[in-house]
N, C-alpha and C positions, 0 to 999 in steps of 0.2 A: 539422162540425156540432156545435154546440153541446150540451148538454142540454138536454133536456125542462123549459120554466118553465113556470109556472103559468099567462101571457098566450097562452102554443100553448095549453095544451090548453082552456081556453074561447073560442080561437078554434077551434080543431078541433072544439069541442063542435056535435052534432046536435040539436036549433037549438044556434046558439052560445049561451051561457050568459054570467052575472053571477057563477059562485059552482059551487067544485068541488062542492059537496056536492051541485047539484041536475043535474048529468050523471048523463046515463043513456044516452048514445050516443056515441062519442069515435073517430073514427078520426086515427088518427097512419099512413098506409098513405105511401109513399114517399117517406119522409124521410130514408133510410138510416142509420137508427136502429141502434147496437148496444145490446149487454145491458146496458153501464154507463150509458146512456141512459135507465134504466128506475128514474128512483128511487124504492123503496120508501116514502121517508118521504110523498114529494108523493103516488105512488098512493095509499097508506095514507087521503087525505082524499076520494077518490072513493070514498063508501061506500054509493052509489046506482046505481053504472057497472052495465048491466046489460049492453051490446052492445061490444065492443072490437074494430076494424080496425087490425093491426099488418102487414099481407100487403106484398109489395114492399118490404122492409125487410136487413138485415145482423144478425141478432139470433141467435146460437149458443146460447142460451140462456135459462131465464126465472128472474130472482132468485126466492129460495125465500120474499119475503115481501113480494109484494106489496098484500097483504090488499085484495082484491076483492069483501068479502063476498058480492055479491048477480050478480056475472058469470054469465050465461045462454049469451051467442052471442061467441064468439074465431074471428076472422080472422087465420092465421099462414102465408096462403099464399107462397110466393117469399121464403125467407130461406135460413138457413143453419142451421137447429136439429140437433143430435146429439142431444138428449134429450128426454124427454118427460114425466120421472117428476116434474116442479117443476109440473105443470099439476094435481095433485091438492091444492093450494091452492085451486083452483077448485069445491068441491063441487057446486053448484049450476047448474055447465056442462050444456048438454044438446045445444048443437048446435057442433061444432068441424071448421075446415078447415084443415090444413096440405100441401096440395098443391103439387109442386115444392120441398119440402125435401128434397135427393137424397140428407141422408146420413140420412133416418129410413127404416125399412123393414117391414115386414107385422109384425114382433116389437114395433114402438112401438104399433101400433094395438091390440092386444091388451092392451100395458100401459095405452094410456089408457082400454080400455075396461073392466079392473077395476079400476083407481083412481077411476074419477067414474061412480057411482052413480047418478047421474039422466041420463045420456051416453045421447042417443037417435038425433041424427045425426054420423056421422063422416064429412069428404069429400064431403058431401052422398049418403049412403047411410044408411039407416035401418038399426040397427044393433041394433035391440030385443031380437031372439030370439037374434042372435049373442054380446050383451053378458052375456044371463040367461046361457047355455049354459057362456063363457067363466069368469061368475064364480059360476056353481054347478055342473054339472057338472065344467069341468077343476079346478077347486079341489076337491070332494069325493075325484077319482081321485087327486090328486099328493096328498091329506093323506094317503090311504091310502098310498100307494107310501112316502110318507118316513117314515111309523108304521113299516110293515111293514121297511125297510128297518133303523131305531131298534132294533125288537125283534129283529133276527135277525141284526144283527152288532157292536151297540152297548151294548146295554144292561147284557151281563154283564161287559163293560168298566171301570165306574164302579163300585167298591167300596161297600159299603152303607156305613158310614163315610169322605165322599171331602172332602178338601182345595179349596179355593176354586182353587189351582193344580190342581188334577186335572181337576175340571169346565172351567177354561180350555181345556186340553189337548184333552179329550175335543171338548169343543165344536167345536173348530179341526176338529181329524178328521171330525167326522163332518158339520160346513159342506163341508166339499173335498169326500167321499166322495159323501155325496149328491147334490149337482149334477153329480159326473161319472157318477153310476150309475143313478140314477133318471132313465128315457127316458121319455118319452110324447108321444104325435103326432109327426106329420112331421117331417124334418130342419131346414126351413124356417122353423119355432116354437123351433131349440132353446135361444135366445138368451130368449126369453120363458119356455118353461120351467124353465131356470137360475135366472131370477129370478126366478120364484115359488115355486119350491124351496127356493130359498135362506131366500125370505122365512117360507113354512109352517113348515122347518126353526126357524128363529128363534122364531117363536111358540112349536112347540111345547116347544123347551127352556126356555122361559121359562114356561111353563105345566107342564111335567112336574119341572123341577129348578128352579124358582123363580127364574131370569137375569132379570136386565135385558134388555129388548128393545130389540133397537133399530129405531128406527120409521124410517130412510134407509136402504130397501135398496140403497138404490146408492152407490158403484159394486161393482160383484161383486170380491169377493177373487182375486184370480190366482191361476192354480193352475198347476202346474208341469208344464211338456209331454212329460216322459219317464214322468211319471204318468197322462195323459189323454189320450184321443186329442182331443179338443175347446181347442185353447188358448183361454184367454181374454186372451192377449196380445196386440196388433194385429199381424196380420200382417206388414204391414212392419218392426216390431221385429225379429221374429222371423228376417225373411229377413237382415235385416241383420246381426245378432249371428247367428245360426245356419246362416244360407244353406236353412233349410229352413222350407216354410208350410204349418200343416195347415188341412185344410179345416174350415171351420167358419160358421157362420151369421152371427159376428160383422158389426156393419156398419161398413163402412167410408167415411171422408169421400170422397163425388166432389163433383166440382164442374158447376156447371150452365152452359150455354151461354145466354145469348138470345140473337136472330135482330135483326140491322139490315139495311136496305135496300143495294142496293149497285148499280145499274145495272140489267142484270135478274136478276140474282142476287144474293141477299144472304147473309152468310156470319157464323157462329152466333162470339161471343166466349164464351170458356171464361175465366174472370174469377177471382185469386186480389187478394190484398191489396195484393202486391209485383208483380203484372204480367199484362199484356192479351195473349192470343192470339186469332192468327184460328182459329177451328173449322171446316176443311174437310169435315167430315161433315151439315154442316147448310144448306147454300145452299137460300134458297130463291126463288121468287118474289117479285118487286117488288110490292109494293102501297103504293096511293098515300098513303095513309095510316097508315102501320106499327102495327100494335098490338100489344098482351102479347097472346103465343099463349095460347089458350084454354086455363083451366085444365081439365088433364089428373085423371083419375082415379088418383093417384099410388096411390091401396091402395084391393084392393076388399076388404073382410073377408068381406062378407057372400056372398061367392062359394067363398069358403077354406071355411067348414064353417057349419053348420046346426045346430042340437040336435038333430035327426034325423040327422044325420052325423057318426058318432063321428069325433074329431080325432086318432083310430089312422089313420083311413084315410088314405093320402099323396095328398099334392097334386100334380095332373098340371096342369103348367102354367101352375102359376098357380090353376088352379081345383079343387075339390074332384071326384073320380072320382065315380061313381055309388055309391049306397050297395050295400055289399054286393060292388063289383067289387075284385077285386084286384089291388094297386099294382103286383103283380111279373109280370103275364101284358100282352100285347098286347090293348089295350081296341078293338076295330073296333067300326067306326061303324058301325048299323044303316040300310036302304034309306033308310028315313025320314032320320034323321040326314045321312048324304050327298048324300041330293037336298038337305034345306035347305042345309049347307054349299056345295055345288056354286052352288046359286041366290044364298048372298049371296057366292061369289067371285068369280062370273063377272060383267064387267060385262056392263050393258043397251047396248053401240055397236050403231052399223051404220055396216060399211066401206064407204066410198065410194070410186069409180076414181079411181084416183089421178091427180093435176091434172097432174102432169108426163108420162103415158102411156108409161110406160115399159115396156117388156114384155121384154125382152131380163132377166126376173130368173133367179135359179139357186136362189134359194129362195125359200116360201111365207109367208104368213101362217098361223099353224092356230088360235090362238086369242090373246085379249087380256082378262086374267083382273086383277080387282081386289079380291083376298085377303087385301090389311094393310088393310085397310078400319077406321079405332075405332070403335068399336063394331058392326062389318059392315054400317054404313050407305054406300048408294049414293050418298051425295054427295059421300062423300070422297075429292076431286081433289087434295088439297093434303101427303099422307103422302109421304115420298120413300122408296125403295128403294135401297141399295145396295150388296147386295153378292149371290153364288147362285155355287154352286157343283156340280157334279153328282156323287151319290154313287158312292162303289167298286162296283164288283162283288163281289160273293161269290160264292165256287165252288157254296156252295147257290142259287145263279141266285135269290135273290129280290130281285123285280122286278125282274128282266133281260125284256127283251124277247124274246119266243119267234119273233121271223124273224132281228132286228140284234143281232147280240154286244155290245151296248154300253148303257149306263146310259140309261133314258130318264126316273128319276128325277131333279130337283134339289130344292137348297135353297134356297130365297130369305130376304132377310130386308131391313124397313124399320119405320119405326113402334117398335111396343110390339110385336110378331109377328113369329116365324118360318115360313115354309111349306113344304111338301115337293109337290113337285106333278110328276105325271104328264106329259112335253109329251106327251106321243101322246094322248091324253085329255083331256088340261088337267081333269084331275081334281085340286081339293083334296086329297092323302091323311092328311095331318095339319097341324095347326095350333097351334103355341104359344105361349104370352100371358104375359107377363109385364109387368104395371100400373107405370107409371112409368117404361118401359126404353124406351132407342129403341138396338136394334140397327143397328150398324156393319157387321158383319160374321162370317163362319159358315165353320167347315172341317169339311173330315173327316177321319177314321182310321179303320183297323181294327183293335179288340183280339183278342185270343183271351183268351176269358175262361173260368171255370169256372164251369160249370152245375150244376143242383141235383142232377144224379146223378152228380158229380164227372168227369162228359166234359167238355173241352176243346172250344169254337166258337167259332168269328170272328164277331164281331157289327161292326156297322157303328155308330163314338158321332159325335156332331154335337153343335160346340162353338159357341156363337153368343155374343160379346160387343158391348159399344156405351156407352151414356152412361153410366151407372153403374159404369165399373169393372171388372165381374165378368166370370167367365168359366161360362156355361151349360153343364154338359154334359149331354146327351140321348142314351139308349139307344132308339134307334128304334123296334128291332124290338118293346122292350116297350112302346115310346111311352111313355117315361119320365124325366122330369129328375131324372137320380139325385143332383146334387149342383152345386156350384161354386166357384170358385176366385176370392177377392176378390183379385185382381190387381193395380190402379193406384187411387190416387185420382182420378185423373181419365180419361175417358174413354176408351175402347180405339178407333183408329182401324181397325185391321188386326190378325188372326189369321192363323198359317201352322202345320201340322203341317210336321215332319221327313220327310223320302222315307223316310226309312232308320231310325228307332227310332220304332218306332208311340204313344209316350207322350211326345214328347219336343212341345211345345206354345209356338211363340213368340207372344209379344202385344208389341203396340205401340201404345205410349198418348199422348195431352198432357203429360203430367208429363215429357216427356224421355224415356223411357228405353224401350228394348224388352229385355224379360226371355224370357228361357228356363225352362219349366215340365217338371217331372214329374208328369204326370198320373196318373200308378199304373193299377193294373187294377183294377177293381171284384170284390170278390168274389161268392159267391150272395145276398147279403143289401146287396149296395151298398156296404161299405164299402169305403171307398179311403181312398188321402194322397197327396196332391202337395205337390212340395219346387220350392224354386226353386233353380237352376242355374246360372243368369249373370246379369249386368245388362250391357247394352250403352249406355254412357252417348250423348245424341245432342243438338247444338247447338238441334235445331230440332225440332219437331214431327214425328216419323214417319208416311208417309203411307198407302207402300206396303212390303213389303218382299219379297224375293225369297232363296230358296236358291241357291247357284253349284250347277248340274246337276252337275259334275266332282267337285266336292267338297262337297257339302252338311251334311258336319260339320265344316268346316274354315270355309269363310267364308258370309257373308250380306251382303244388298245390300239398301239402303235407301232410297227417296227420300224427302227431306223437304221442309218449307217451306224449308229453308236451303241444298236441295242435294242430290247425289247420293253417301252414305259407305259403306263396305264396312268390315268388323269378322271379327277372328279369334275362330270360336265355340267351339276348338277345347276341348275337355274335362280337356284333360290338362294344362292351365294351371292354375296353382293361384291367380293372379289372377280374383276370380268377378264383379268389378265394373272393365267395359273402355271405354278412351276407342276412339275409330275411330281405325283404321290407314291409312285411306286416301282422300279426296277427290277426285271427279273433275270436272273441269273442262269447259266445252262454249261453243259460239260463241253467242255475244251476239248482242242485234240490229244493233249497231251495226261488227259485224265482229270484234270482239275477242274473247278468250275472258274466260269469269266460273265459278264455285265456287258464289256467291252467286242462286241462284232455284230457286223452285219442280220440286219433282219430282213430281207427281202423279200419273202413270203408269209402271208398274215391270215389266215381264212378260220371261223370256227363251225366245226362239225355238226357239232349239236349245240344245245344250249350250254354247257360246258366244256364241252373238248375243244382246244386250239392247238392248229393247226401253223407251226413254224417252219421259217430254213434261214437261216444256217448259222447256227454258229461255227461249222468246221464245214470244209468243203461236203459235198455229197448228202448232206445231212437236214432230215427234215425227223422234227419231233411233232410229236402228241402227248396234252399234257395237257390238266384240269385246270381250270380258272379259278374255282372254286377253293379248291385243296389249297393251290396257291395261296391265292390272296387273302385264305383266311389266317395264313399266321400271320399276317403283318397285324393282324387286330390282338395278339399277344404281345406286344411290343410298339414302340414308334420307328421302328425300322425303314429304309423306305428301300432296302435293296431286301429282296425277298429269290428263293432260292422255288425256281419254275417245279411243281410237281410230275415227272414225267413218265407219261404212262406207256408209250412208245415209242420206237423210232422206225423208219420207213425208210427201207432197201430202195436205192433210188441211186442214179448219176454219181457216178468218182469226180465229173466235173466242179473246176475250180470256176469255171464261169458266175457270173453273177446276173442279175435279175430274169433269171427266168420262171413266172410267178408262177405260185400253185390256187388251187381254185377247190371248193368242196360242194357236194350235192347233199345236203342236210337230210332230204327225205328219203335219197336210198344209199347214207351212210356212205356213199364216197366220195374219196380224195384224187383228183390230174394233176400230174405236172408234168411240163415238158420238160426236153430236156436240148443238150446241142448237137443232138443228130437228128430231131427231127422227130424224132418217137415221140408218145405220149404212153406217161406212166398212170394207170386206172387202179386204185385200190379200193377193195369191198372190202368195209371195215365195221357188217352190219354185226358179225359172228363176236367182234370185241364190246361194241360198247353196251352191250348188257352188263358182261361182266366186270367192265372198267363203272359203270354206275351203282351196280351193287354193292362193288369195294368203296361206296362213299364214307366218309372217317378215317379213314390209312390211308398211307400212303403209300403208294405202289410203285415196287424197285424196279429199274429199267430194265428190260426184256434183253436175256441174252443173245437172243434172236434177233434179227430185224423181222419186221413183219413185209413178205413180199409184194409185190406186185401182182393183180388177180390176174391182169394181161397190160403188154406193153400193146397198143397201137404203131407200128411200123410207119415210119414217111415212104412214101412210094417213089420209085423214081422215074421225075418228071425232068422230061425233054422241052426244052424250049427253043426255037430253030433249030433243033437237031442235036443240040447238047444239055449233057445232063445238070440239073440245076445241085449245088451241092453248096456242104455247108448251112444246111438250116437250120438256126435256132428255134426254137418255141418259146417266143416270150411269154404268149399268153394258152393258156385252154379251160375253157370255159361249157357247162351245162347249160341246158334249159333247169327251171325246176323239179319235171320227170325223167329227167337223163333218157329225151328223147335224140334229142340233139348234140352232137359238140360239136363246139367252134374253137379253130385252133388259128393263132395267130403269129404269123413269122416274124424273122429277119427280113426275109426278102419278097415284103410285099406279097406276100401270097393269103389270102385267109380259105381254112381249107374246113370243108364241114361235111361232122361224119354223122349217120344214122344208126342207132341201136339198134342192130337184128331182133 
């Protein structure tokens, strides 16, 4: 693409025009414009431009002198901006949207709303009382905090007669000290209040000791991380050179997917400069006509706080606590409160007999609950769901069931929302929201943490990550996002906790690579550090990944888009960044065996049996880990040929990711499929005899082994019409295969009961 001439933009011009100077309307929107695209000298002659569309564009940036004198309304939706502080050339801005720029985050919105002054819509949110609050109440509180800071550990520092190199000195120290000491508001903000700390800091030395100001507070001076708990280093830096990442608000660049058509699924590109991937976390429905998904509310500010809500109070979720509730107790929902949430989770269906009349089922329907809803609107059919997992028990039994020993709590997660829901109730019990995120996927662990009267408790945290990168962590019991872990630049497919070290946190992302985390223990006041621990380098996109039961600090398994690889995770290697040791191979469609295809589904049975799909459409294998991997120890081979011990009669469908799940303790295998069925396999009658054949090898079963019972999708009517088209991305057990939880395409998660 060329640059920007003078003949685009009065053709672009609204009406098109004769003459730059009499635009006043100008959109340049998908032209895949970058920053060097934007030359100042030509803007410089639009000095009448009052509306500017730039949205659908490649633009990281905005030159610092476009001179726009009279700019009102900027369109910057769908690019790729890191900053935001080059927009206060814009004085006279008042209405601004940059939604879907995935590396700006709730810290830009705050900057752009004390730098533009006349800023009344942000995102298309009315931002009036939150912008006054931001740039006169949080400015009033930090000028005091970095005064008071000045006068009580700085001041008697600087000699009454001091040297131009003295005040350099001092200055430097007390720029560092400040932004690492002076806290205020949520953890969420701390990246916004660094820099305006910074910036107060700078005024007032330049007002108290007569300095040169400098009027570009950015970028933030580094500061050195054996000094701070906060780096301002990018993480990946940090992991690289240090092998360790602390936590911090910083934001980091992800990359964004759009959605193309594809048959009747269409699968999301995650897009860098240097190369195109498919995004398996985003299949969606064909429509006939493809269009840019509606712009999302990528930041709600005006949900964070209020001038009635001081900006001490932490942020649950995304949204501001009640005033006056405190961040560190467990906030329950009052009657009111719960009935509304229950009313907008629950959909409005009515089941109808199912067409195939099947009655020979083993389990129920009990309810079909539509809880990642955006904005908890009932129409939305089109949010996908991917992933749920059911919490641990605590020995303090909360929310254990008082007949069944076993968790009737899960996690679900799709959308911009995590949910925790009751199946015996299908009760809502909490909900978390994070604007701009679309969760992949959610685990748990259990810490034992210390409490505020220095006793020792097991608390249950829940990690939810997805498009963004990040890694969520959530203290349940206080229903509290205490922090998070900028993980990958690009998006997180799969999270898995360790069996065996409660802090030990794998994530697997787009960028290649699945890392190993230490997620530390939260003290009484939240703080923590997590460190990174490995990098498991990977050819292809990770999709699933699995711990070997036998040994789960020794190896892990992975399927990718490239295939199926296993990797030594072992700790006591001093290599912290590892290629895979070992690839395994499976029969093609055409008879042969291949390395080369999709792994989409990853689960092991037992302590040996794993649980694949697909190398060929329709196709999910069983097959020893053991038998496997032990010839590689005959050779240094690292492609090793999968020992399979069966394969499972399942979907003709070509579709992709729709994950299978296993229940280890009563030997079976779900998956859904894309009609909405779920496939139940009792595979208690095999593995004896697939373990007694340990030492041989066992030739594939000319059989397929069938299904004990399909589960049926029932059809549900929503205003009157039947909902159709449903995939099963996900379906998922309790550990007593009391419960399952099935989770759609369309925003539905449906949960059945074991007769």
């Amino acid at each position: 693409m060329s640059k920007i001439t003078t003949e685009l933009l009065l053709e672009r011009a609204v009406p098109r025009s004769t003459r730059l100077r009499k635009i006043e309307t100008l959109n340049l929107s998908k032209l895949q414009l970058k920053t060097g695209d934007l030359d100042p000298r030509l803007f410089s002659r639009l000095r009448h431009l009052q509306k500017l569309d730039l949205s659908d564009n490649l633009l990281d940036k905005f030159p610092n002198s476009l001179t726009l004198p009279d700019l009102r309304v900027l369109n910057c939706n769908n690019n790729k901006l890191e900053d935001v502080t080059a927009l206060k050339q814009f004085p006279l801005l008042e209405e601004l949207t940059y939604e879907n720029n995935v590396y700006l985050t709730l810290n830009d919105d705050y900057k752009v709303m004390f730098l533009l002054q006349n800023l009344r819509l942000l995102n298309g949110k009315d931002i009036t009382k939150l912008a006054n609050h931001v740039r006169r109440v949080n400015s009033r509180k930090l000028t005091s905090k970095v005064t008071a800071h000045w006068e009580k550990f700085f001041r008697d520092q600087l000699p009454e007669k001091h040297t131009a190199e003295q005040v350099k000195s001092i200055k430097k120290k007390f720029l560092k000290s400040v932004q690492t000491n002076v806290v205020y508001g949520p953890s969420s903000l701390s990246e916004f209040t660094r820099w305006r700390v910074k910036m107060i800091a700078e005024e007032f030395l330049a007002y108290s000791l007569g300095l040169e100001l400098n009027s570009d507070p950015e970028p933030e001076e580094k500061v050195d991380e054996n000094e701070e708990e906060e780096s301002t280093e990018s993480p990946r830096a940090a992991a690289e050179d240090k092998g360790q990442v602390t936590v911090t608000s910083r934001k980091r660049k992800r990359n964004r997917s759009k959605p193309r058509s594809r048959k009747k699924r269409s699968k999301t590109q995650v897009t860098t400069e240097e190369e195109a991937v498919v995004n398996p976390r985003k299949s969606r429905h064909v429509q006939d006509d493809p269009a840019p998904d509606k712009p999302r509310t990528s930041n709600q500010p005006a949900k964070e706080a209020t001038p009635e809500q001081e900006a001490e109070e932490t942020h649950k979720n995304g949204e501001q606590l009640p005033k006056g509730q405190s961040n560190r107790r467990s906030s329950q929902l009052t009657g009111e409160q719960k009935s509304q949430e229950q009313d907008n989770g629950v959909v409005t269906l009515t089941p109808v007999k199912n067409s195939k009349g099947k009655e020979d089922v083993s389990a129920e329907p009990l309810h079909f609950l539509q809880c990642h809803s955006k904005g908890n609107s009932r129409e939305d059919f089109k949010t996908q769901l991917w992933s749920c997992v059911f919490e641990p028990l605590l020995d303090s039994g909360a929310r254990k069931d008082p007949i069944v020993s076993c968790s009737r709590t899960v996690a679900t997660c799709g959308g911009e929302s995590v949910c925790l829901i009751d199946c015996e109730t299908g009760t809502v019990l909490k909900k978390y929201k994070v604007a701009a995120e679309e969760f992949f996927s959610v685990a748990w662990t259990t810490l034992t943490m210390v409490i505020s009267d220095s006793r020792k408790k097991s608390h249950n945290i829940l990690a939810a990550a997805g498009r963004r990168g990040i890694v969520k962590l959530i203290h349940v019991a206080a229903d509290f996002c205490y922090g998070e872990i900028k993980a990958h630049k690009k998006p997180i497919a799969t999270v898995c906790f360790s069996p065996t070290r409660e802090t030990h946190l794998f994530t697997a992302s787009y960028d290649k690579r699945i890392a190993l985390w230490d997620i530390g223990i939260p003290d009484c006041d939240y703080n923590f550090k997590a460190s990174q621990l490995l990098v498991l380098e990977v050819l292809s996109i990770p999709l699933r990944i699995a711990l070997v039961p036998t040994c789960p600090d020794q190896y892990l398994l992975a399927g990718c888009e490239g295939g199926c690889f296993a990797w030594n995770i072992k700790l006591d290697k001093e290599q912290k960044t590892r290629p895979f040791e070992a690839t395994f191979q499976f029969p093609d469609e055409d008879g042969s065996v291949t390395t080369l295809h999709r792994v989409d589904g990853l689960a092991f049975l037992n302590d040996d049996v794993v649980v694949s799909k697909s190398s060929k459409p329709g196709c999910i294998y069983l097959w020893s880990w053991s038998r496997s991997f032990d010839t590689k120890g005959k050779g240094c081979q690292r492609t090793i040929a999968a020992v399979i011990l069966a394969e499972l009669e399942w979907s003709t469908t070509d579709l992709s990711y729709l994950t299978l799940s296993t229940c280890p303790a009563k030997d079976y295998v779900f998956c859904g499929d894309e009609k909405g069925s779920v496939w139940m396999y009792n595979l208690s009658s095999y593995t004896t005899a697939w373990s007694s054949a340990k030492g041989k090898r066992s030739p594939l079963q000319e059989k397929k082994i069938p299904p004990a019972q399909i589960l049926q999708w029932p059809e549900l009517r929503a205003n009157g019409e039947q909902l159709a088209e449903v995939l099963v991305n996900n379906v998922v057990s309790d550990p007593t295969f009391t419960y399952l939880v099935v989770l759609t395409s369309v925003n539905i998660t449906a949960i059945w009961k074991k007769s």
